[in-house]
Structure formats: C-alpha cells, structure tokens
The first five atom37 places (N, CA, C, CB, O) and aatype in JSON, in Angstrom:
{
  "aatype": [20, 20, 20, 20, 20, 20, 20, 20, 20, 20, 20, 20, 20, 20, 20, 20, 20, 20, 20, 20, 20, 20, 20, 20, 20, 20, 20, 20, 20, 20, 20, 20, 20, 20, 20, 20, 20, 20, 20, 20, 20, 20, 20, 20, 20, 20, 20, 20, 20, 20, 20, 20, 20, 20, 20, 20, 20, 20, 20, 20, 20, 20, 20, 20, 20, 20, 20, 20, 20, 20, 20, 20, 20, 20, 20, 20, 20, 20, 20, 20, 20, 20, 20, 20, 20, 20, 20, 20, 20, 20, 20, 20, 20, 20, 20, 20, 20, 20, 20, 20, 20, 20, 20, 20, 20, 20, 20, 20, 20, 20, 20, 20, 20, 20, 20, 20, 20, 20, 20, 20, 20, 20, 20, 20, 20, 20, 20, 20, 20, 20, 20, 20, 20, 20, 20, 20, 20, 20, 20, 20],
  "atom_mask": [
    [1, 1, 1, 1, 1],
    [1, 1, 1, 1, 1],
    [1, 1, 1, 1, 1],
    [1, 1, 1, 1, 1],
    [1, 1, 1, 1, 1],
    [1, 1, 1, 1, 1],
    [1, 1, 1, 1, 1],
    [1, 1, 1, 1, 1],
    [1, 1, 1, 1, 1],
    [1, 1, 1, 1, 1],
    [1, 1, 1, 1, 1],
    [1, 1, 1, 1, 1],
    [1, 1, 1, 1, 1],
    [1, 1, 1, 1, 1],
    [1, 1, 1, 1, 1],
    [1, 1, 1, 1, 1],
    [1, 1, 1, 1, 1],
    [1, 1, 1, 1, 1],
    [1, 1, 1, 1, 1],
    [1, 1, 1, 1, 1],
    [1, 1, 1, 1, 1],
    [1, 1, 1, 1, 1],
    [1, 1, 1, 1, 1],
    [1, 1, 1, 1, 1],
    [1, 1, 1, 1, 1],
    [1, 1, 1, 1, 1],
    [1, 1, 1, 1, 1],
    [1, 1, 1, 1, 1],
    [1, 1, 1, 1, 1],
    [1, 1, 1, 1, 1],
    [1, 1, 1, 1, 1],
    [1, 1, 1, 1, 1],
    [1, 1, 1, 1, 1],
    [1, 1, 1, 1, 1],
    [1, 1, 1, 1, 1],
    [1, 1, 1, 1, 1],
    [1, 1, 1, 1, 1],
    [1, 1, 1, 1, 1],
    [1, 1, 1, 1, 1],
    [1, 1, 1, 1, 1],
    [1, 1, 1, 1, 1],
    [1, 1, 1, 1, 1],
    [1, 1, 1, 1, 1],
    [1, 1, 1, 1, 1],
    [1, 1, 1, 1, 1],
    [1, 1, 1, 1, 1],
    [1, 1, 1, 1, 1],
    [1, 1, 1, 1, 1],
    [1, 1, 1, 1, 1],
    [1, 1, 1, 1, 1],
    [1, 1, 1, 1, 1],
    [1, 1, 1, 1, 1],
    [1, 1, 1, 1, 1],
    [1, 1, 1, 1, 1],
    [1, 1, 1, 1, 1],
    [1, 1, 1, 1, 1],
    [1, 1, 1, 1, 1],
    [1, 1, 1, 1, 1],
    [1, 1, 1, 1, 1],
    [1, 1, 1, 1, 1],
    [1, 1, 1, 1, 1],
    [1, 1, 1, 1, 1],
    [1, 1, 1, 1, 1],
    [1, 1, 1, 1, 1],
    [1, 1, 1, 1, 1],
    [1, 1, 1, 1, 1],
    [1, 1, 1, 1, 1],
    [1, 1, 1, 1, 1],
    [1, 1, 1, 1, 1],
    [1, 1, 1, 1, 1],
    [1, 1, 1, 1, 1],
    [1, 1, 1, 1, 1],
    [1, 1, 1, 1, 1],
    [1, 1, 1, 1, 1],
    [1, 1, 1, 1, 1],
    [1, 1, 1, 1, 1],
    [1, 1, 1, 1, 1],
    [1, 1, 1, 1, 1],
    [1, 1, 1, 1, 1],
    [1, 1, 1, 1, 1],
    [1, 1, 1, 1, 1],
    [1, 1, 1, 1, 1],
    [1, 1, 1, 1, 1],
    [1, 1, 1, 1, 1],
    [1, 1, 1, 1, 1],
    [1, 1, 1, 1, 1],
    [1, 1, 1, 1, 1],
    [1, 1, 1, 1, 1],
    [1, 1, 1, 1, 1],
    [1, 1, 1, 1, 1],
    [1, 1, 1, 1, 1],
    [1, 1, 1, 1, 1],
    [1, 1, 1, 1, 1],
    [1, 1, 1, 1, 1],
    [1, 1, 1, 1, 1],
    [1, 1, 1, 1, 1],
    [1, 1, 1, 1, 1],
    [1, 1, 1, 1, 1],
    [1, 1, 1, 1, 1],
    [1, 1, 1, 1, 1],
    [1, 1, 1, 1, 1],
    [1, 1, 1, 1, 1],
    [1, 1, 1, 1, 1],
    [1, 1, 1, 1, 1],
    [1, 1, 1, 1, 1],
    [1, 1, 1, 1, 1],
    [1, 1, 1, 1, 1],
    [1, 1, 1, 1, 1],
    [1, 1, 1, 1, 1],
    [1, 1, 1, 1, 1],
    [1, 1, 1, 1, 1],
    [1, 1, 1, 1, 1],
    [1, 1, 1, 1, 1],
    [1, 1, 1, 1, 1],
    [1, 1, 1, 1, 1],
    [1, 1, 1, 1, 1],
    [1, 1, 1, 1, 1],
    [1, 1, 1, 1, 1],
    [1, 1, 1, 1, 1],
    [1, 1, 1, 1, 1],
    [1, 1, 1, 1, 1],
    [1, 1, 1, 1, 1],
    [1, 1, 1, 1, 1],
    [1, 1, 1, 1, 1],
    [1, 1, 1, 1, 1],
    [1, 1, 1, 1, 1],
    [1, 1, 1, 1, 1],
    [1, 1, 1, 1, 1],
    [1, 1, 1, 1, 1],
    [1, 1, 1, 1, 1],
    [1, 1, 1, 1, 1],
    [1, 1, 1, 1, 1],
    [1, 1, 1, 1, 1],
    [1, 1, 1, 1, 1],
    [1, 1, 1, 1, 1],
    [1, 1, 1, 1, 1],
    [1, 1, 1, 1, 1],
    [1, 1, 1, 1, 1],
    [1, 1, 1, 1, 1],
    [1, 1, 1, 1, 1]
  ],
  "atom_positions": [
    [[103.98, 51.61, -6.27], [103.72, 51.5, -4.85], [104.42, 52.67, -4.16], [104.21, 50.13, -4.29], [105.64, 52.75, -4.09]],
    [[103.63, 53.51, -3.69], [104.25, 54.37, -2.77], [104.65, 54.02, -1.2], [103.42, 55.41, -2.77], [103.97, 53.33, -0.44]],
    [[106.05, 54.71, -0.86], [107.11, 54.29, -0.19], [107.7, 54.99, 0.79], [107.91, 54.06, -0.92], [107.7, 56.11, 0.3]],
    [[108.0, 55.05, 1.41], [109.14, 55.92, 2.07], [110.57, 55.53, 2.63], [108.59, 56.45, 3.12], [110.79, 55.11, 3.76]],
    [[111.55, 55.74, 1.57], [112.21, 54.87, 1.77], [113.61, 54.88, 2.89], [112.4, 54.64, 0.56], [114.52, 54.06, 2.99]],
    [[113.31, 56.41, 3.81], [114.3, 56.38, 4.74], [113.41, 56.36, 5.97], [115.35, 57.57, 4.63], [112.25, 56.7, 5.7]],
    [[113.62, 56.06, 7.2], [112.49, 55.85, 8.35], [112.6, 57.46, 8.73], [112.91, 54.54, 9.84], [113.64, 58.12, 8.85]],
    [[110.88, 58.0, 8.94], [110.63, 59.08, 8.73], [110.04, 59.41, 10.65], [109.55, 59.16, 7.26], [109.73, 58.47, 11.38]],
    [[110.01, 60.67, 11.03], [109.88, 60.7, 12.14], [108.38, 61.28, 12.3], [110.99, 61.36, 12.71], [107.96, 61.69, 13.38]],
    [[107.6, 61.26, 11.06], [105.97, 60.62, 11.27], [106.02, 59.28, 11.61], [104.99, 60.64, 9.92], [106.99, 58.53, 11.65]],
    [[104.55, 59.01, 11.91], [103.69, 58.07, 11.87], [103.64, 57.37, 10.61], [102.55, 58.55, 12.19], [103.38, 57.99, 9.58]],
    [[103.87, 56.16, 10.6], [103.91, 55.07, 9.01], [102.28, 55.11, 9.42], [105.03, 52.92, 8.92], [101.6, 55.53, 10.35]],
    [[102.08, 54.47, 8.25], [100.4, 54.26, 7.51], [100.05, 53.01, 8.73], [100.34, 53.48, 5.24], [99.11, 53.07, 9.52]],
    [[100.86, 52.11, 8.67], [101.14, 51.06, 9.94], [100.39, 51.24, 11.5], [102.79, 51.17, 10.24], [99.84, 50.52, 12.33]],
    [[100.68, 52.34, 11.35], [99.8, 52.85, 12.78], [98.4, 53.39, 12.87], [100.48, 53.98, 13.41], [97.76, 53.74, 13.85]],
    [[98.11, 53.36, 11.69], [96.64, 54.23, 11.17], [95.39, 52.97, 10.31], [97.29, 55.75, 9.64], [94.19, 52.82, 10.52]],
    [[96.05, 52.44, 9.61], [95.39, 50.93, 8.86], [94.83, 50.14, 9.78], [96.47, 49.89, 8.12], [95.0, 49.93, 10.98]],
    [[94.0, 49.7, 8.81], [93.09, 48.17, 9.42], [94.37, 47.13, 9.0], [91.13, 47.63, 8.31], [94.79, 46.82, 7.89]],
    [[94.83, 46.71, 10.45], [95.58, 45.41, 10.06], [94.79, 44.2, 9.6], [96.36, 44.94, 11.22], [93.57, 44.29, 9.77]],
    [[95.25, 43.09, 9.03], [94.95, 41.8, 8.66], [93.2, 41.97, 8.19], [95.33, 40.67, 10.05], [92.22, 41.7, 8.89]],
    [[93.21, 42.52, 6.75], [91.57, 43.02, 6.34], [91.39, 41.61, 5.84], [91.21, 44.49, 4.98], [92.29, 40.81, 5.55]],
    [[90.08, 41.43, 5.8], [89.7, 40.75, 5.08], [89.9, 40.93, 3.31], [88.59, 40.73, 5.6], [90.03, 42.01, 2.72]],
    [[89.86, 39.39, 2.61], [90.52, 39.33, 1.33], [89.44, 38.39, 0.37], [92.14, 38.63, 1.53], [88.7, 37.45, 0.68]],
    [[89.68, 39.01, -0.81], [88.65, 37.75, -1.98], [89.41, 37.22, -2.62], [87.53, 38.24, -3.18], [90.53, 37.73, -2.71]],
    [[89.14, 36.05, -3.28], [89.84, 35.33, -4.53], [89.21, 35.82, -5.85], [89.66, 33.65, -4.46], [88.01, 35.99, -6.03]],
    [[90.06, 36.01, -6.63], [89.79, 36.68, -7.79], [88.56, 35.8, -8.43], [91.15, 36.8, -8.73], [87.61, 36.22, -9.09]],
    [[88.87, 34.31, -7.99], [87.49, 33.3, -8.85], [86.07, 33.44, -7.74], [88.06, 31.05, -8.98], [85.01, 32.9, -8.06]],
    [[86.14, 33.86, -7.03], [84.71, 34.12, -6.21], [83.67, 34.98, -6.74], [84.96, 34.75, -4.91], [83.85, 36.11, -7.2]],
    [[82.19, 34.15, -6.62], [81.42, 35.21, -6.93], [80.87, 36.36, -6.65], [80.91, 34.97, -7.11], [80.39, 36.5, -5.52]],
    [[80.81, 37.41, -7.6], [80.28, 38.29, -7.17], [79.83, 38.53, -5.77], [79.57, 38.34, -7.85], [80.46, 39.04, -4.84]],
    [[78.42, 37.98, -5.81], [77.93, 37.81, -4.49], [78.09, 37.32, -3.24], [77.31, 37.51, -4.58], [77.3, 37.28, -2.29]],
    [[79.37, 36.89, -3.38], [80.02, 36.24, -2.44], [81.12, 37.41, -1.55], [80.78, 34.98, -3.26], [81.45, 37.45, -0.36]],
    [[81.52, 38.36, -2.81], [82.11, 39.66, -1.98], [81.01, 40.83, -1.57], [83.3, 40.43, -2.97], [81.33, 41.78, -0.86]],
    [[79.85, 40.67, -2.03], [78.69, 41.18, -1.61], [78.22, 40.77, -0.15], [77.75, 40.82, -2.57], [77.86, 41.61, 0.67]],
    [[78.26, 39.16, 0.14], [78.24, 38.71, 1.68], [79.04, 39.3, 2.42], [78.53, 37.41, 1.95], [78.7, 40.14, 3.26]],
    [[80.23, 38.92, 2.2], [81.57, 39.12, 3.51], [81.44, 40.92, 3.23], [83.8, 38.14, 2.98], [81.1, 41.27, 4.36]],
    [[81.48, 41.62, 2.78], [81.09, 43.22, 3.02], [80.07, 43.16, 4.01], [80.49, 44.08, 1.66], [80.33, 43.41, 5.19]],
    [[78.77, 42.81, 3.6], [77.58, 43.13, 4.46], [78.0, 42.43, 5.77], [76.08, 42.57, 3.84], [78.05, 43.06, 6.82]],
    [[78.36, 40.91, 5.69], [78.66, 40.04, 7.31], [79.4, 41.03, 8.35], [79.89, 38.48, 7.12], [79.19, 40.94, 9.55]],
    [[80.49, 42.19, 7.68], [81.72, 42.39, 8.63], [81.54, 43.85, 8.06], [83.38, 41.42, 8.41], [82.31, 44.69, 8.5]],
    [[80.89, 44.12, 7.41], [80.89, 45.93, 7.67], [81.92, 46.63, 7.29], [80.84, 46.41, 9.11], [82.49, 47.53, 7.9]],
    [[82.29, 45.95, 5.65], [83.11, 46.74, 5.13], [83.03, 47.08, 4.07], [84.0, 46.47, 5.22], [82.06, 46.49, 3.57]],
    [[83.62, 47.91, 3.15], [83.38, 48.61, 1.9], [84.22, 48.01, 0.74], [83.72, 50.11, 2.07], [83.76, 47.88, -0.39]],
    [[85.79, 47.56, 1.17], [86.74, 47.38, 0.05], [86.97, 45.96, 0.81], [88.16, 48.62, -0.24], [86.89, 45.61, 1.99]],
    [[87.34, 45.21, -0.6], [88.32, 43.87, -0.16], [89.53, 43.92, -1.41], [87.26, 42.07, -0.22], [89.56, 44.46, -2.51]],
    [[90.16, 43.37, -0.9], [91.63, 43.59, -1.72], [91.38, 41.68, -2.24], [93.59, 44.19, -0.3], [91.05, 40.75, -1.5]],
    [[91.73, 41.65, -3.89], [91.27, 40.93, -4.1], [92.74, 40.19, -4.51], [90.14, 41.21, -4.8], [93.61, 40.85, -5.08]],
    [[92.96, 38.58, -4.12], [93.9, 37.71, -4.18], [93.9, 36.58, -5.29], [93.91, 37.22, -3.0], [92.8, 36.25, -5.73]],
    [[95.28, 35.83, -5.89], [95.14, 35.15, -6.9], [96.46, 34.47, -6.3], [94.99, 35.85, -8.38], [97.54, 35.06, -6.32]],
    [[96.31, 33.46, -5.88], [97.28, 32.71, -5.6], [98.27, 33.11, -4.3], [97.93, 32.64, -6.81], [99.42, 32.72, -4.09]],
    [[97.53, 33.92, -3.58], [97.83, 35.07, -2.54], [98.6, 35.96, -2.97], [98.41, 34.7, -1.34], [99.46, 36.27, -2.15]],
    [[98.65, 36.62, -4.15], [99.17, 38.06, -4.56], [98.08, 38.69, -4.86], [100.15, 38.2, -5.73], [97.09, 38.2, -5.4]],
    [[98.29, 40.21, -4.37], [97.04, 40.89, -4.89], [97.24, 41.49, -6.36], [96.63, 42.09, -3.88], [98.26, 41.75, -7.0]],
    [[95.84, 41.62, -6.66], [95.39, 41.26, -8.07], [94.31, 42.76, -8.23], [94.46, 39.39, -8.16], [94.23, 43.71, -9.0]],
    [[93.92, 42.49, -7.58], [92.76, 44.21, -7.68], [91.97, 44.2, -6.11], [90.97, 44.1, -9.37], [92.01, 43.54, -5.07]],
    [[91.36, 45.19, -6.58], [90.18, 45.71, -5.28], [89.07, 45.6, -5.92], [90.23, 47.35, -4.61], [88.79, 45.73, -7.11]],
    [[88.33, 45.3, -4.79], [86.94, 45.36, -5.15], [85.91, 46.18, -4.41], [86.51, 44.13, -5.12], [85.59, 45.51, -3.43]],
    [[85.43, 47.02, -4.42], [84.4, 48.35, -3.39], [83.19, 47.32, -3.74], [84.14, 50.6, -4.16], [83.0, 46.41, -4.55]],
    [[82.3, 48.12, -2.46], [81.14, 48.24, -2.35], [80.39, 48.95, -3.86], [81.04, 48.99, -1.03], [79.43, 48.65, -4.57]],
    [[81.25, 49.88, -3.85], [80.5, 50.5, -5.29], [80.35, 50.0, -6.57], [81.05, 51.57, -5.7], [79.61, 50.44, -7.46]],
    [[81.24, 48.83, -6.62], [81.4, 47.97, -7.83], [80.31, 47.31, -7.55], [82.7, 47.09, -8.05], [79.47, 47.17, -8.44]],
    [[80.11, 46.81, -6.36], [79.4, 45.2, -6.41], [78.14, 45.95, -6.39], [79.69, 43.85, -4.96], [77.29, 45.06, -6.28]],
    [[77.46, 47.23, -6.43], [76.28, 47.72, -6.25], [76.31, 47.84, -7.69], [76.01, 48.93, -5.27], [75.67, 47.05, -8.38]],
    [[77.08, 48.84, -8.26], [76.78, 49.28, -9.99], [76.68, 47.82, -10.64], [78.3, 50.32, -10.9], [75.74, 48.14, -11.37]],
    [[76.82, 46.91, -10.86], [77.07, 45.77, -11.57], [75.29, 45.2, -11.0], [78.78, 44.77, -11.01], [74.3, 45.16, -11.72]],
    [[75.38, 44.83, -9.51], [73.69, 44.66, -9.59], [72.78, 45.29, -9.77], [73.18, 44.36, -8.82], [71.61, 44.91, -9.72]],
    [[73.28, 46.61, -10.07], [72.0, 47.59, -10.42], [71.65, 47.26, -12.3], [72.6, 49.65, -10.04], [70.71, 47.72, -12.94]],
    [[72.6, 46.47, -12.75], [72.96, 45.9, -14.51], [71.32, 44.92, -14.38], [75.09, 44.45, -14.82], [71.1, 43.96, -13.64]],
    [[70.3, 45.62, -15.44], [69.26, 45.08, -15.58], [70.16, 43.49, -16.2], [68.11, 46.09, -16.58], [71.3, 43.34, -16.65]],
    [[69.29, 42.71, -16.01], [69.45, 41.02, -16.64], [71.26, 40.72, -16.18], [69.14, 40.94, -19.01], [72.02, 40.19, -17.0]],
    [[71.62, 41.05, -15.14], [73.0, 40.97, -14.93], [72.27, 40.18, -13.27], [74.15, 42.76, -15.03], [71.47, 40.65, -12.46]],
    [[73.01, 38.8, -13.32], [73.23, 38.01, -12.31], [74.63, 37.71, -11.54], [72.78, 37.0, -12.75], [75.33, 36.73, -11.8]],
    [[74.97, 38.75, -10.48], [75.95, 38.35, -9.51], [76.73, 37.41, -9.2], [75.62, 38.36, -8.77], [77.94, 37.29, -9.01]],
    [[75.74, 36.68, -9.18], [76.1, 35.12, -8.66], [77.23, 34.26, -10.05], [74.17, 34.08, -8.47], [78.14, 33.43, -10.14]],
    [[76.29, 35.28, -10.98], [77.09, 34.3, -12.38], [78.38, 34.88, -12.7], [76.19, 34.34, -14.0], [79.12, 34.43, -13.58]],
    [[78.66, 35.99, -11.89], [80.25, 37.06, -12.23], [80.66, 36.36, -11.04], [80.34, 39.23, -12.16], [80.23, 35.79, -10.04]],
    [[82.22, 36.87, -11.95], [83.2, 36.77, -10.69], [84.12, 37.84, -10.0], [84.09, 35.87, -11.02], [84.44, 38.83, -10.66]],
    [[84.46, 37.73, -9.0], [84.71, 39.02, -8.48], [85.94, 39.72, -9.5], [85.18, 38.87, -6.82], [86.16, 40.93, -9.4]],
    [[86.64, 38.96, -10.4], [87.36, 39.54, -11.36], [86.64, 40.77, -12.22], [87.76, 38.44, -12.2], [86.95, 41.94, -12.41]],
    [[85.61, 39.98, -12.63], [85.02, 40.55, -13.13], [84.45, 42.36, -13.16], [84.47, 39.74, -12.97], [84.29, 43.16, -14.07]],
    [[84.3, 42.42, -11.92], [83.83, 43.62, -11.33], [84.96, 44.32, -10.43], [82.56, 43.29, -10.5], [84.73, 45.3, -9.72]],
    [[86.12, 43.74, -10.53], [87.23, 44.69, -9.93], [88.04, 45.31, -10.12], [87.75, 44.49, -9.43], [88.38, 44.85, -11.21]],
    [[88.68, 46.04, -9.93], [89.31, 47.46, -10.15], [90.58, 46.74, -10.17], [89.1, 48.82, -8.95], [90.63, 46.01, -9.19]],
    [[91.75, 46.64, -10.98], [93.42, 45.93, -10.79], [94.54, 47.12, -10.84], [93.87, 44.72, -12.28], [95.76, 47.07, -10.69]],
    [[93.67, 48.21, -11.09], [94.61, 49.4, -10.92], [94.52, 49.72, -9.02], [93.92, 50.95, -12.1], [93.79, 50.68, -8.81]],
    [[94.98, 49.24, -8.01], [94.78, 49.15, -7.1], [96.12, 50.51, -6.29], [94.69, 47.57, -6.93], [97.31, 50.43, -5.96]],
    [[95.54, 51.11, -6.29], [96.6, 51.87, -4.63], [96.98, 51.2, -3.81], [95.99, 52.8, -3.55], [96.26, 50.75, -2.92]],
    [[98.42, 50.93, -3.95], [98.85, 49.94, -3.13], [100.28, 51.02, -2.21], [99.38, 48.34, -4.27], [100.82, 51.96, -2.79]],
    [[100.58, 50.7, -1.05], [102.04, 51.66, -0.42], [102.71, 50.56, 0.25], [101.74, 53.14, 0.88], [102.29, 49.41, 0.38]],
    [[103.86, 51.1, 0.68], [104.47, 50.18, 1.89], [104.31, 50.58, 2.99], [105.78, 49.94, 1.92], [104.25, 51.79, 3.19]],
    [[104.18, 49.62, 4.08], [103.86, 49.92, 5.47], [104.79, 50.85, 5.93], [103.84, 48.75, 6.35], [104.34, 51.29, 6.99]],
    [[106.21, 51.54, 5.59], [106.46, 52.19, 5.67], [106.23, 53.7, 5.25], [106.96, 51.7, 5.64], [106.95, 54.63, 5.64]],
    [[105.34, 53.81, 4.56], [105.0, 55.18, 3.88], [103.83, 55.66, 4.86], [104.45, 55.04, 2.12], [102.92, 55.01, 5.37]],
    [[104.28, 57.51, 4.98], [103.85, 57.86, 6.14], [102.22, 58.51, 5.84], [105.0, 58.88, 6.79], [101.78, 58.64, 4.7]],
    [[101.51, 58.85, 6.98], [100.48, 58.89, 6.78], [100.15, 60.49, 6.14], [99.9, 58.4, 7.95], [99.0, 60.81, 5.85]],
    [[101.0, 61.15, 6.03], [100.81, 62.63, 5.29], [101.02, 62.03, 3.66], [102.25, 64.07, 5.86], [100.26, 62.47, 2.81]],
    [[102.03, 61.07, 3.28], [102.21, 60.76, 1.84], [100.29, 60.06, 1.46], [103.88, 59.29, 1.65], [99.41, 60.53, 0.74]],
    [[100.3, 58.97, 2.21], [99.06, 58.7, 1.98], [97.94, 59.38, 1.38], [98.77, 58.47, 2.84], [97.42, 59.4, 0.27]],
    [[97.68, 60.18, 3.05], [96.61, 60.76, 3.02], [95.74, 61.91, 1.57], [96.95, 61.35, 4.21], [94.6, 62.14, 1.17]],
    [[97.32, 62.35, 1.21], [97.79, 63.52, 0.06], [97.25, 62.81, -0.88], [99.47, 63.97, -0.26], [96.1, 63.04, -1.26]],
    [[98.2, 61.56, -1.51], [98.02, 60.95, -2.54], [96.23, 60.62, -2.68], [99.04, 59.73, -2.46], [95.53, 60.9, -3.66]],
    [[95.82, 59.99, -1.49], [94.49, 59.88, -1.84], [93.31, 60.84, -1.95], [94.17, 59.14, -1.16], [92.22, 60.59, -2.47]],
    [[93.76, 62.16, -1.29], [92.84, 62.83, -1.69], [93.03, 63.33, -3.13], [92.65, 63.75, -0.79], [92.01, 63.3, -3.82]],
    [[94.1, 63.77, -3.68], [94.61, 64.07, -4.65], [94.01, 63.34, -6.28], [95.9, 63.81, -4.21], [93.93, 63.82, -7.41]],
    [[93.68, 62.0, -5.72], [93.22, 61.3, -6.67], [92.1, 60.6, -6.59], [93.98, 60.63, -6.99], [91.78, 59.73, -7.4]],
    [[91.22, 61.09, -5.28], [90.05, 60.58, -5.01], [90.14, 59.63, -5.27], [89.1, 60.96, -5.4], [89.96, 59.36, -6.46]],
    [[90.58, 58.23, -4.05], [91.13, 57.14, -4.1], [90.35, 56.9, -2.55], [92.86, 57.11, -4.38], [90.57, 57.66, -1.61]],
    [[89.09, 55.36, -2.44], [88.77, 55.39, -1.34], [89.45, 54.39, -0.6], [87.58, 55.39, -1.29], [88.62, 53.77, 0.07]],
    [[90.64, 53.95, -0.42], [91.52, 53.0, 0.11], [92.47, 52.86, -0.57], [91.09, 51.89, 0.32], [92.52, 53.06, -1.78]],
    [[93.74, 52.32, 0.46], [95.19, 51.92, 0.21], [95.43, 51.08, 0.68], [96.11, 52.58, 0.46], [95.42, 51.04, 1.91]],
    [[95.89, 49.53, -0.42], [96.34, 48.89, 0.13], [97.54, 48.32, 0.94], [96.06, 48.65, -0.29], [98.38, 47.94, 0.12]],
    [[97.89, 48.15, 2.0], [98.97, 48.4, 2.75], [99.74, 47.06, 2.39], [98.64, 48.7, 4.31], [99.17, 45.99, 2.61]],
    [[101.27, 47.09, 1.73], [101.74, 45.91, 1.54], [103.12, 45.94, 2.71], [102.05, 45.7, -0.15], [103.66, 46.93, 3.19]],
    [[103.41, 44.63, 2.91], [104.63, 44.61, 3.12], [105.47, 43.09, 2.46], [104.67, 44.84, 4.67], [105.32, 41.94, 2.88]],
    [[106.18, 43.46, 1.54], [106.49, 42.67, -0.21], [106.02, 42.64, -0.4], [106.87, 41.73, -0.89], [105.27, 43.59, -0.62]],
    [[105.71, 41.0, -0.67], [104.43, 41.06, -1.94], [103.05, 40.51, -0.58], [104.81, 39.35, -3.84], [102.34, 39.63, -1.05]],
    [[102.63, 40.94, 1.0], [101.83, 40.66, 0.97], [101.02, 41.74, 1.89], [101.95, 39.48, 1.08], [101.45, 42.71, 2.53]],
    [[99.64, 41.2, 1.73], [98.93, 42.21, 2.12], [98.79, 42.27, 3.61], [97.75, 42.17, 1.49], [98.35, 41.23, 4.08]],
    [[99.09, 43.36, 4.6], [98.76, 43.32, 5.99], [97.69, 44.11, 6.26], [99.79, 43.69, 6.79], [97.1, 43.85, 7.31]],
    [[97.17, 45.25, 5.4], [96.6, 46.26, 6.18], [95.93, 46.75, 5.17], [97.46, 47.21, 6.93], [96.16, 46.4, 4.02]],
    [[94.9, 47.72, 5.53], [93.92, 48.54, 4.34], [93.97, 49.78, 5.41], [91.96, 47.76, 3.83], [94.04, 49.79, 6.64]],
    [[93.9, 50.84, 4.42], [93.65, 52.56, 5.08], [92.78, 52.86, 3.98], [95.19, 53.86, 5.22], [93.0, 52.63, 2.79]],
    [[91.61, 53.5, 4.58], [90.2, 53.9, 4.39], [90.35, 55.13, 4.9], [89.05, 53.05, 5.05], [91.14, 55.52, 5.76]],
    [[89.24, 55.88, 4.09], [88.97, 57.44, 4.34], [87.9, 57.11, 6.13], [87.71, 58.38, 2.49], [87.61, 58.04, 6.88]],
    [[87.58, 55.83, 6.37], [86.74, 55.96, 7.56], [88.11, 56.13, 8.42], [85.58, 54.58, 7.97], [88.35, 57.14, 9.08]],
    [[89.11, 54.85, 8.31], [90.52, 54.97, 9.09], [91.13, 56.9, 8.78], [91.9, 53.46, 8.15], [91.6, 57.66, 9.63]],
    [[90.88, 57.22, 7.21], [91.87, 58.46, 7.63], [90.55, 59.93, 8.61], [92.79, 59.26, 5.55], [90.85, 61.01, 9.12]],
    [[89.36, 59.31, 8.51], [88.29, 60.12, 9.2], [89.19, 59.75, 10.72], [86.33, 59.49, 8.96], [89.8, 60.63, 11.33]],
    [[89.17, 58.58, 11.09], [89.4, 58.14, 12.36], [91.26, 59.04, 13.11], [89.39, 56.12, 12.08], [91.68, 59.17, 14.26]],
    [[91.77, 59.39, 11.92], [93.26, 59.69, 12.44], [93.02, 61.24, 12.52], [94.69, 59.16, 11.3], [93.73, 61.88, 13.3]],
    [[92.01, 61.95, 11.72], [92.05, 63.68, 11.31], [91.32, 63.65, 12.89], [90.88, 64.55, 9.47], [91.45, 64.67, 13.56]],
    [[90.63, 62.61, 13.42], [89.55, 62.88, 14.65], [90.99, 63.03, 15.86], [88.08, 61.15, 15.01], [91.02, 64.13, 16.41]],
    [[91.54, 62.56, 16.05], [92.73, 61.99, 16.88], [93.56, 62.77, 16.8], [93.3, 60.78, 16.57], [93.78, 63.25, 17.91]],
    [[94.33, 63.28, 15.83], [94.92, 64.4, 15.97], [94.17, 66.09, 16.2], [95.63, 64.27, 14.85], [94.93, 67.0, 16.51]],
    [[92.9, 66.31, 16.05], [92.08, 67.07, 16.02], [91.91, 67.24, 17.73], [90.94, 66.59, 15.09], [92.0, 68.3, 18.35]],
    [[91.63, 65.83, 18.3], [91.45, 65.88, 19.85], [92.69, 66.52, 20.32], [91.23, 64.39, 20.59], [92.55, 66.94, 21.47]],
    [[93.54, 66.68, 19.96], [95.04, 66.99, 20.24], [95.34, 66.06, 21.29], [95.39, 68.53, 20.69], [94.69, 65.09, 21.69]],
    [[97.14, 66.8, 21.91], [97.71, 65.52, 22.21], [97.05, 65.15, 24.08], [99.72, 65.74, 21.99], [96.68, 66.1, 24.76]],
    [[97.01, 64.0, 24.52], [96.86, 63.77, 25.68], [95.07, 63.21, 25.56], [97.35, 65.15, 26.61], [94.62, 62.45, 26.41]],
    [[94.46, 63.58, 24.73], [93.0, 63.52, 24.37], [92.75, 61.73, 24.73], [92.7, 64.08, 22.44], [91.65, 61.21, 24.57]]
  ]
}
C-alpha cells in the first residue's frame, strides 16, 4: 500500500477520489457487477469479503469474460473474474505519488484505504478531472 507517511504540503489523494464508491461481494454474480456499473456509471468496483477488500473488478473484466463463447455470467462469481492484485494507497498519499505510480504501471484505479477500510477510488477520469483543474490554473 502506498503511503505517505509524514503530512506532505501537497494535496492527499483524499481531495481528488471518489469518496464512499460503490462496492461488490466477492460471492456476487458476475452480472450483478455488470448491473451496478451500467445503473451508476462506473468502470471499477472494489470488491469486499466480509468488508475487507479482496480484489477489483473493471468493466474490462466483466466484458472479456462475456465475450467467453458458452461462458454464462450469471453462473460466475465476481471472484471469479477479479483482479486481487489490487492498487491500494492511504488517504494520505499524495496525488503526485499516485498519479506516477499509476501511470508507471498502467493501473486504471486506486483504491483509497483508510486501515483496513475502503473510503474512496481515484480513476484516470478523477486524475483527467485534477490535470483539468490544475491546467485551469489557480482562481479558475
């Protein structure tokens, strides 16, 4: 989990993240993280097991898996199709560590923890949304 572990006189990730994202249970189906994406217009859900996170799940998963000739959605579970190597930081880690790390590793979200729980997600739309904002410069 990347950190920052003295208070830095950037901007934490905290100020840039989608607070309180929406979340899956690792036993849900497939298609069930296929709904709540399409209902609310999002790409990643950070996926939960007893409310610790457990993996992520993209849009891109839940598409490659239904594009699986004789492969039924409904019959997977979102375990199944999710990523547990997850980018995870602390709400303290600033948005230049972020931003770096994820381009660096072509990573399309970070999950934002604070201990063990989840508050926040930062997306390349959120880090589109911060390069726009600082770009307007200041007073904008």
């Amino acid at each position: 989990m990347l950190g920052c572990g003295l208070v830095s006189q950037q901007k934490t990730i905290e100020a840039y993240m989608t607070p309180s994202p929406l979340t899956i249970g690792v036993d849900q189906p497939l298609s069930r993280a296929r709904e709540v994406m399409q209902e609310h217009g999002v790409r990643h859900l950070p996926v939960l097991n007893g409310g610790r996170l457990v993996g992520l799940v993209s849009e891109r998963d839940v598409s490659l898996i239904e594009g699986l000739r004789d492969v039924d959605p409904s019959g997977l579970s979102v375990e199944e199709a999710m990523s547990s190597d997850v980018f995870s930081v602390t709400s303290d880690a600033t948005l230049a560590q972020v931003a770096q790390e994820m381009a660096e590793r072509k990573y399309g979200s970070a999950v934002v923890m604070k201990s063990t729980k989840v508050i926040g997600i930062f997306t390349t739309v959120d880090a589109c949304a911060a390069l726009a904002r600082f770009a307007a410069g200041p007073g904008a």
